[in-house]
C-alpha positions in Angstrom: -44.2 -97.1 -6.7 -42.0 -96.5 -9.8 -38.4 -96.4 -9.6 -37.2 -93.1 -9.1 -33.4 -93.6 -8.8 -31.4 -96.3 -10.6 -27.5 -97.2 -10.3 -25.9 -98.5 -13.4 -22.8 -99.4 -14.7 -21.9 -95.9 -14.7 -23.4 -94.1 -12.1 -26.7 -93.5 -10.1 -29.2 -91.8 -12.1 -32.3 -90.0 -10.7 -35.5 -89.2 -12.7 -38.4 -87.0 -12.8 -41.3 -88.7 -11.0 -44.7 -89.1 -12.8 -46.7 -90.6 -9.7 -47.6 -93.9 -12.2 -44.3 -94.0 -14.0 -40.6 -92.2 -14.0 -39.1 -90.7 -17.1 -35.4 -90.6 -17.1 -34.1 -87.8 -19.6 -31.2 -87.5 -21.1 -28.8 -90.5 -20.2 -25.4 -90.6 -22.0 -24.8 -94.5 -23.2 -21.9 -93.1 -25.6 -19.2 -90.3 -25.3 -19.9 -87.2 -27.0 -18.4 -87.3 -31.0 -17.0 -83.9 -31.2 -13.1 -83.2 -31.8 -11.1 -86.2 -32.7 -14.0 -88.1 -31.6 -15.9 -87.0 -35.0 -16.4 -89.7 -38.0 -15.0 -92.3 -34.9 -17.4 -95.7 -34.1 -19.2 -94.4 -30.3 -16.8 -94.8 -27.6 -18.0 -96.7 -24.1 -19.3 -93.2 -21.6 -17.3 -92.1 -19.0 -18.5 -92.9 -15.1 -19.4 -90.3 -13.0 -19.8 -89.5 -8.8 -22.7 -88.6 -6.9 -26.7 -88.6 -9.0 -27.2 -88.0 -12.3 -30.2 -85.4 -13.1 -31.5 -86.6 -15.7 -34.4 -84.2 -16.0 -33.9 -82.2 -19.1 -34.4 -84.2 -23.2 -31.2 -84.3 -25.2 -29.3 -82.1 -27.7 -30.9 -83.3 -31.1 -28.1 -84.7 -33.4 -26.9 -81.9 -35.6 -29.6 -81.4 -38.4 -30.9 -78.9 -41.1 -34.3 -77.1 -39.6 -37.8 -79.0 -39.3 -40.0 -76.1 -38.3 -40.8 -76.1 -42.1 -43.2 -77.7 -44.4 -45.8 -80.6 -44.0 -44.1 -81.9 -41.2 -42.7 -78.9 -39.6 -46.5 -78.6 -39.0 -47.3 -81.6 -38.1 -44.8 -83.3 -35.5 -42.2 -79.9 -35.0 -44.5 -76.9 -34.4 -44.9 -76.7 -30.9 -41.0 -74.9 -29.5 -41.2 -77.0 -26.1 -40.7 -80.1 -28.1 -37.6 -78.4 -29.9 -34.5 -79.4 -27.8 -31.3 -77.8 -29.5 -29.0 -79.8 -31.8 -25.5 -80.5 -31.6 -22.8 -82.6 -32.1 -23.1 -83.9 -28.6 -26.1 -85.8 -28.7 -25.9 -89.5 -27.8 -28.2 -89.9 -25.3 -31.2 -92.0 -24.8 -34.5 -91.8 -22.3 -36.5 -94.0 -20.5 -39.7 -94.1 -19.1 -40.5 -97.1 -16.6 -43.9 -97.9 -15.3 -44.6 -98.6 -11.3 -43.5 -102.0 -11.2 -45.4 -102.7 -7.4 -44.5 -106.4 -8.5 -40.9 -106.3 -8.5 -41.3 -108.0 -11.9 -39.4 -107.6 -14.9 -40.6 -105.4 -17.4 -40.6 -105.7 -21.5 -38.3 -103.2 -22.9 -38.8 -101.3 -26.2 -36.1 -99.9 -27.5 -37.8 -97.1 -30.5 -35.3 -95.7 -33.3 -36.9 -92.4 -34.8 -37.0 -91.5 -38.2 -36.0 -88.5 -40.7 -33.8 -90.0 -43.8 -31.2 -90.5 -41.9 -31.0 -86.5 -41.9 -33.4 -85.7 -39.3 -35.6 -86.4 -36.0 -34.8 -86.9 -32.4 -36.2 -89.3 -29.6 -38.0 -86.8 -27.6 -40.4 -85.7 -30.5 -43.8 -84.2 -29.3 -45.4 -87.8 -30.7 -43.1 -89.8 -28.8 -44.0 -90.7 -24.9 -43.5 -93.6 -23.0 -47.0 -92.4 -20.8 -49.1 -95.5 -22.9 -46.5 -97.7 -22.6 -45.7 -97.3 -19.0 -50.0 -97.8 -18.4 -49.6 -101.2 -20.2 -46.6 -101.9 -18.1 -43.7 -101.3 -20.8 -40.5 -99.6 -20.4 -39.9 -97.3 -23.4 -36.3 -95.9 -24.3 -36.0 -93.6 -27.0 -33.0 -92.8 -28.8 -30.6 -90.1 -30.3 -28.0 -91.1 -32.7 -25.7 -89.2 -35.5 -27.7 -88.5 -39.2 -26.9 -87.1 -42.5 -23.0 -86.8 -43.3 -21.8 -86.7 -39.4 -23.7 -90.2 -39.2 -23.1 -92.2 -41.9 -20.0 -90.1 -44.6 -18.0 -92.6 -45.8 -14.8 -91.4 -47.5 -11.3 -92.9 -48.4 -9.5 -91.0 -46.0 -11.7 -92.3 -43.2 -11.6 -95.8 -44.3 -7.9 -95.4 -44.2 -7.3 -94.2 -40.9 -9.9 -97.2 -39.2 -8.5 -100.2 -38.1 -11.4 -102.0 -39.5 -10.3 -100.0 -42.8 -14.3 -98.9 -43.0 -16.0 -95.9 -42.8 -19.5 -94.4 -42.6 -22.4 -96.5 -40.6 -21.8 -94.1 -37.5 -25.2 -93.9 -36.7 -26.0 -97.5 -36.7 -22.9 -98.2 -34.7 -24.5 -95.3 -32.0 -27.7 -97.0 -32.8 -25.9 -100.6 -31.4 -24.4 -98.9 -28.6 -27.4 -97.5 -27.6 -28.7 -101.5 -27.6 -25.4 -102.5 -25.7 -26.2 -99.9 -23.4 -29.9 -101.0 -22.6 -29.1 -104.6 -22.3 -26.5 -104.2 -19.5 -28.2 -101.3 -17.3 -32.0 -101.9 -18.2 -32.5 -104.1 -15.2 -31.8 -101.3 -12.9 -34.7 -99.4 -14.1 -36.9 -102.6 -13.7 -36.5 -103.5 -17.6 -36.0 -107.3 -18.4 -32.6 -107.9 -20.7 -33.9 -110.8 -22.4 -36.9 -109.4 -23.6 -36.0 -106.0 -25.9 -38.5 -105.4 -28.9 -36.5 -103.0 -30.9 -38.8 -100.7 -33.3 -38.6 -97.9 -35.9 -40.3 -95.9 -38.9 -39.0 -95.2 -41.6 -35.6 -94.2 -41.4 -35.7 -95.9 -38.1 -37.7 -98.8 -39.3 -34.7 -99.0 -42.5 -32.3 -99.2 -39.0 -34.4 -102.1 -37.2 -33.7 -104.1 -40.6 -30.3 -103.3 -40.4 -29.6 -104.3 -37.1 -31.4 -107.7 -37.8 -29.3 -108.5 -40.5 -25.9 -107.2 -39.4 -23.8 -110.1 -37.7 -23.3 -107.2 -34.6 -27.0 -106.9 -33.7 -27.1 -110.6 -32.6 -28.3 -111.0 -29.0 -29.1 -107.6 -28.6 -32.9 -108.0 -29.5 -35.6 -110.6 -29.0 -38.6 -109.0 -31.7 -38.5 -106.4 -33.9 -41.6 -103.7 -35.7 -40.6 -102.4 -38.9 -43.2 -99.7 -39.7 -43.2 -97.7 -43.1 -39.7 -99.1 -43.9 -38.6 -102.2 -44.5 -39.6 -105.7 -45.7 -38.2 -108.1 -48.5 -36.9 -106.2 -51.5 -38.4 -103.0 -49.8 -38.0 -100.1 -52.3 -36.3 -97.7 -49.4 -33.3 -100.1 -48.8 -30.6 -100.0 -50.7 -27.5 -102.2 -51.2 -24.6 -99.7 -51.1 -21.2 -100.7 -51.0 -18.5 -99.1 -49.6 -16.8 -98.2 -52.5 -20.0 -96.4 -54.0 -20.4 -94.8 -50.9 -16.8 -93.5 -50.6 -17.0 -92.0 -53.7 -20.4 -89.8 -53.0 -18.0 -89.2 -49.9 -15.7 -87.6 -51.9 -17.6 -85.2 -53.7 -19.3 -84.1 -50.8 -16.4 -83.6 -48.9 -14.7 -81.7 -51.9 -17.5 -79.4 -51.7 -17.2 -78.8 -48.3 -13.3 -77.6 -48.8 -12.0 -81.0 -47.5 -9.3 -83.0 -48.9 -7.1 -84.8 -45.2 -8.9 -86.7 -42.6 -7.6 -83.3 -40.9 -10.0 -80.9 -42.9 -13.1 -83.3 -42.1 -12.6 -83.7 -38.9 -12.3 -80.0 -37.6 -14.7 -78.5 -41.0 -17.1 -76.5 -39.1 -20.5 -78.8 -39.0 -22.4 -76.4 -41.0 -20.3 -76.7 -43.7 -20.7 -80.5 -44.3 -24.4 -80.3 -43.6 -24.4 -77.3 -46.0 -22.6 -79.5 -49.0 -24.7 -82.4 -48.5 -28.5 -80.5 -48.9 -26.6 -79.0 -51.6 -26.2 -82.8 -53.5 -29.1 -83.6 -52.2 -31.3 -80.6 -53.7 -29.5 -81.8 -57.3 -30.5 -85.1 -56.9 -34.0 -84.1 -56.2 -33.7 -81.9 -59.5 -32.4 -84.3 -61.9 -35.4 -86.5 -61.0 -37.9 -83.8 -61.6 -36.3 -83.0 -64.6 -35.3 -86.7 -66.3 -38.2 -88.9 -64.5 -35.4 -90.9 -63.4 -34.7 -92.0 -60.0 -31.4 -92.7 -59.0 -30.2 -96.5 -57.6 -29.7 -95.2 -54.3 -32.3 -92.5 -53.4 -30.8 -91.8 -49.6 -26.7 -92.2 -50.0 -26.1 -90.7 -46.6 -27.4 -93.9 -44.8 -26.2 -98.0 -44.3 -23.8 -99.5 -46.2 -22.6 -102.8 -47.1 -18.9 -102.2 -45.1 -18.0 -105.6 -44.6 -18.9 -105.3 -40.6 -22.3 -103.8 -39.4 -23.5 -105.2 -43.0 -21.9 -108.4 -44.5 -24.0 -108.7 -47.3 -27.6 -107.0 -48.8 -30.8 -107.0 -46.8 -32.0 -108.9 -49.4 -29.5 -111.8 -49.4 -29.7 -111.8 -45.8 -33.0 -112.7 -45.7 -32.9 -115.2 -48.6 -30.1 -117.1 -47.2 -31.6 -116.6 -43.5 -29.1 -115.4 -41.8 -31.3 -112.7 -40.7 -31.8 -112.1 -37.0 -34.7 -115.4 -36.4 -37.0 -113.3 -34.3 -41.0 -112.0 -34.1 -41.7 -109.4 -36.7 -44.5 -106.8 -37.4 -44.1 -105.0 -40.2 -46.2 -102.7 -42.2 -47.1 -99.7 -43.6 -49.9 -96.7 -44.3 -52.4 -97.0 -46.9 -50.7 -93.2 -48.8 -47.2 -94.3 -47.7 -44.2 -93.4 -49.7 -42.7 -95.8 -52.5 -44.8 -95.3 -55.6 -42.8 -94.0 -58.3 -39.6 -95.2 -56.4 -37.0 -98.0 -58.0 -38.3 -101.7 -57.2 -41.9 -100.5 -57.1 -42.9 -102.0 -60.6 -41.9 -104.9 -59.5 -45.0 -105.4 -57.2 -48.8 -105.3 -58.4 -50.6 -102.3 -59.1 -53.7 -103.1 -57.1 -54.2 -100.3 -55.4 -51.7 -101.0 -52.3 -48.3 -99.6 -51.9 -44.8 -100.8 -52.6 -44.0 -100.5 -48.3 -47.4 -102.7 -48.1 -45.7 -105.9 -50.8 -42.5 -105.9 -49.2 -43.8 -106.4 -46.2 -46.1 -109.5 -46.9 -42.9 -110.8 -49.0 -41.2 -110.7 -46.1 -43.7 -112.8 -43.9 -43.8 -115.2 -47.1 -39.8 -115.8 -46.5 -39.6 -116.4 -43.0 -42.3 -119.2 -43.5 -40.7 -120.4 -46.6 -37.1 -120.7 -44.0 -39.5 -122.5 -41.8 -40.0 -119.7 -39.4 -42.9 -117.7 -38.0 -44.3 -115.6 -40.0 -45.0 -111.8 -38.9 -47.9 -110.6 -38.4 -48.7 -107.2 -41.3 -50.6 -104.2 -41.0 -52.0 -101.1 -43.1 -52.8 -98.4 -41.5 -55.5 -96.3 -43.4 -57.1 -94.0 -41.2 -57.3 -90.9 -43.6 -56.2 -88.1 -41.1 -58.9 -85.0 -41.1 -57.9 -81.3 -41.5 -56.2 -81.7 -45.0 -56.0 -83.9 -47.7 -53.1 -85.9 -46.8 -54.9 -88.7 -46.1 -53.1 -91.9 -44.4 -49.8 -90.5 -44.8 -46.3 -91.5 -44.3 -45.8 -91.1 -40.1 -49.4 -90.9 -39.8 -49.7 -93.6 -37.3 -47.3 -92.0 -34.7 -49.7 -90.7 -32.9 -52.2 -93.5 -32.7 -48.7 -96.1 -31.4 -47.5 -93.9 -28.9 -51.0 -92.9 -27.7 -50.2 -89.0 -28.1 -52.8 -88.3 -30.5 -54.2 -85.5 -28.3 -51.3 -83.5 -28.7 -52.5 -83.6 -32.8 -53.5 -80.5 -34.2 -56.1 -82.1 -36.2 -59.8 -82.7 -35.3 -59.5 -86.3 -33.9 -62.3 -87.4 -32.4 -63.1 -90.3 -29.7 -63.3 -93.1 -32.6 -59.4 -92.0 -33.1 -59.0 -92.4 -29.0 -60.5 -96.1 -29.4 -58.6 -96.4 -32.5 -54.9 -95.4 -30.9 -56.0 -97.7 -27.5 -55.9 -100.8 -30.4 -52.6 -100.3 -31.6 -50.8 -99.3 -28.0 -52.5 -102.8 -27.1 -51.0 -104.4 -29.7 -47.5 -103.4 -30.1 -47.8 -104.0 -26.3 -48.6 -106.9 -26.0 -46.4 -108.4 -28.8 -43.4 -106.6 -26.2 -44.4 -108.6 -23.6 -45.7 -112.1 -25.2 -44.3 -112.1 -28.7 -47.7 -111.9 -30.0 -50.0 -108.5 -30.9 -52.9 -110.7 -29.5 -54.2 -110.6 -25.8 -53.4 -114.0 -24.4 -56.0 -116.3 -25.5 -57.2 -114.4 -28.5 -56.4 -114.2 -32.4 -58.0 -111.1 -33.3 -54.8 -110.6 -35.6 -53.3 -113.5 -37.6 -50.2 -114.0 -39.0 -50.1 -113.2 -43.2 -48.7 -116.8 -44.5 -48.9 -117.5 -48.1 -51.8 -119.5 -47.6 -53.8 -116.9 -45.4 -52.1 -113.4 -46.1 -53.9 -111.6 -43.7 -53.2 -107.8 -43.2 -55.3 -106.1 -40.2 -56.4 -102.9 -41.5 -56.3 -100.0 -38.8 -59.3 -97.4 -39.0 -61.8 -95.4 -37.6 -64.2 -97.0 -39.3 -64.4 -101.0 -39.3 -63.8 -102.4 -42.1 -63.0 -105.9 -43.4 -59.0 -107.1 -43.6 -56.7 -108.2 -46.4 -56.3 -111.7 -47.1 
């Protein structure tokens, strides 16, 4: 029997039973951000009386449309998987598995991606169905993007008491964390075993909270997929100051000059001003070559509090969170072209792919286990998009049947794979079934990269 009802700190909280697992929809682990509550760190839910019905996915966090484009066919297509957006939107779900045992359950905690700009946690290839079957609690979040999640701007910085601004969404994004480690036991998740995990934007966010000073105890492994790594070309090291002043100009644009104006502008506005930068940004890079130092500026920044210092410098001087890792990327992933690319070899694998071997090279050179890395290069059929950027979604969360394109059983075998592995590295801190070593860890001496595909191939190393 799966758990149908839970009581946390909050209030009871009833679900919508699956006969093998429950899925929980919709639970509020921060207040709403609207009002005076706008450009504010999350503040702690209130309580409630009686059952929560927690039946129906979350508001979307307030967003430009994705029913357009390459991806608006791929993952936003079908209307059911459409919730609305809004300001009001932090929320999170959970799916927990029968747990006939009574024993504690690994918890994944999975941040989605968009630039920081877009996506939500109930996406049509997000599901916690696979993960339940392997007995693993999923919990999917929403948190604030674009300029309501991470604007940082004088006047902001001015009225904090931490005399910061911007990071919003990573602050949700701890919440959310805080959140799951107190009431995840009544759901029959264990608090001491959390594998947080993300792509790309949300992968950039895993990174984050592993080397921000406020993520420490919160996690106990971490997957970094199409993101991160060690000098990865889609982190940045923004300060606040650089930040502020993008701030300003955006906010000038939106007909804001007091913490006043930007608090009460109407949403559309600021979302209107920063697509507007955005678009130029996009335009002076067709037209000069040139890529800008920060290619996303509406995402983390080095504030002096969520992030102390650079991603970078964390790692080198170790102060990064000392945890399992998996990291990796897809074998037509973003990053070529980007700034820090030529400064990893041309041999026919990505930037995303470098970074993340680096990275497994500098937590065994701090004496640490290395992670175990991954390319993913199952050329997707029905275009010529090959093994794109987000590809492996569907193949992780085992939802590949809900692809439009002409998978066939090999891709079924293929997705089992990976839900076993990110799986089992939830629950043992190794991808591996206990007893085996079908996928090593890449050390500088054996830099082993496991190759997903239809088709079997030998690995990197």
């Amino acid at each position: 029997m799966s758990i149908k009802e839970a009581q946390t700190k909050y209030g009871a909280i009833s679900g919508v039973d699956m006969e093998n697992y429950t899925v929980f929809k919709g639970i509020p682990y921060a207040k709403p951000p609207v009002g005076e509550l706008r450009f504010e760190p999350p503040h702690e839910p209130e309580s409630w009386t009686g059952v929560l019905k927690a039946d129906t996915f979350p508001n979307r966090a307030f967003q430009g449309p994705q029913n357009e484009g390459f991806y608006g066919k791929e993952f936003y297509s079908v209307p059911e998987y459409m919730p609305d957006c809004s300001e009001d939107c932090l929320y999170l779900n959970i799916w927990t598995p029968a747990n006939t045992a009574d024993e504690k359950l690994a918890v994944a905690v999975w941040i989605h991606g968009g630039a920081f700009s877009a996506g939500y946690g109930s996406e049509m290839e997000f599901d916690g169905k696979a993960f339940a079957e392997k007995g693993v609690l999923l919990v999917t979040i929403n948190y604030r993007l674009g300029v309501l999640g991470f604007l940082a701007h004088p006047a902001l910085t001015a009225a904090s008491d931490r005399h910061i601004s911007g990071n919003y969404g990573i602050l949700d994004q701890l919440a959310s964390l805080r959140w799951v480690k107190e009431n995840i036991s009544a759901f029959g998740g264990d608090p001491d075993n959390i594998t947080l995990f993300g792509q790309s934007a949300g992968g950039m966010s895993v990174q984050t909270i592993c080397s921000s000073p406020l993520g420490k105890g919160l996690i106990s492994k971490a997957v970094i997929q199409s993101a991160g790594g060690y000098k990865s070309v889609l982190l940045s090291d923004q300060p606040l100051k650089d930040a502020e002043k993008y701030g300003m100009e955006l906010a000038r644009r939106a007909g804001c000059e007091t913490l006043e104006d930007l608090k009460k502008a109407p949403a559309e506005d600021l979302l209107h001003a920063a697509e507007e930068m955005m678009a130029e940004t996009f335009r002076r890079i067709q037209e000069t070559g040139e890529t800008p130092k920060v290619t996303l500026p509406l995402s983390p920044i080095i504030d002096g509090y969520v992030l102390t210092e650079g991603c970078n410098r964390v790692i080198e001087d170790g102060s990064i969170a000392d945890i399992p890792y998996i990291l990796g990327s897809n074998a037509d992933d973003m990053g070529k072209g980007m700034p820090g690319a030529e400064n990893f070899p041309d041999d026919g694998h990505g930037p995303l792919y470098h970074a993340a071997r680096d990275f497994s090279f500098k937590m065994q050179e701090l004496g640490r286990r290395p992670a175990w890395c991954y390319s993913f290069e199952r050329r997707m059929p029905g275009d010529e998009a090959g093994a794109f950027h987000s590809a492996e979604l569907w193949y992780v969360f085992g939802t590949y049947q809900r692809c439009w394109r002409p998978l066939t059983e090999k891709d079924a075998v293929l997705s089992e794979k990976m839900v076993s592995f990110w799986t089992n590295f939830m629950k043992y801190s190794d991808p591996n079934a206990p007893g085996t070593e079908e996928w090593r860890p890449c050390t500088e001496d054996d830099p082993f990269v496991y190759r997903f595909d239809v088709e079997a191939r030998g690995n990197f190393s």
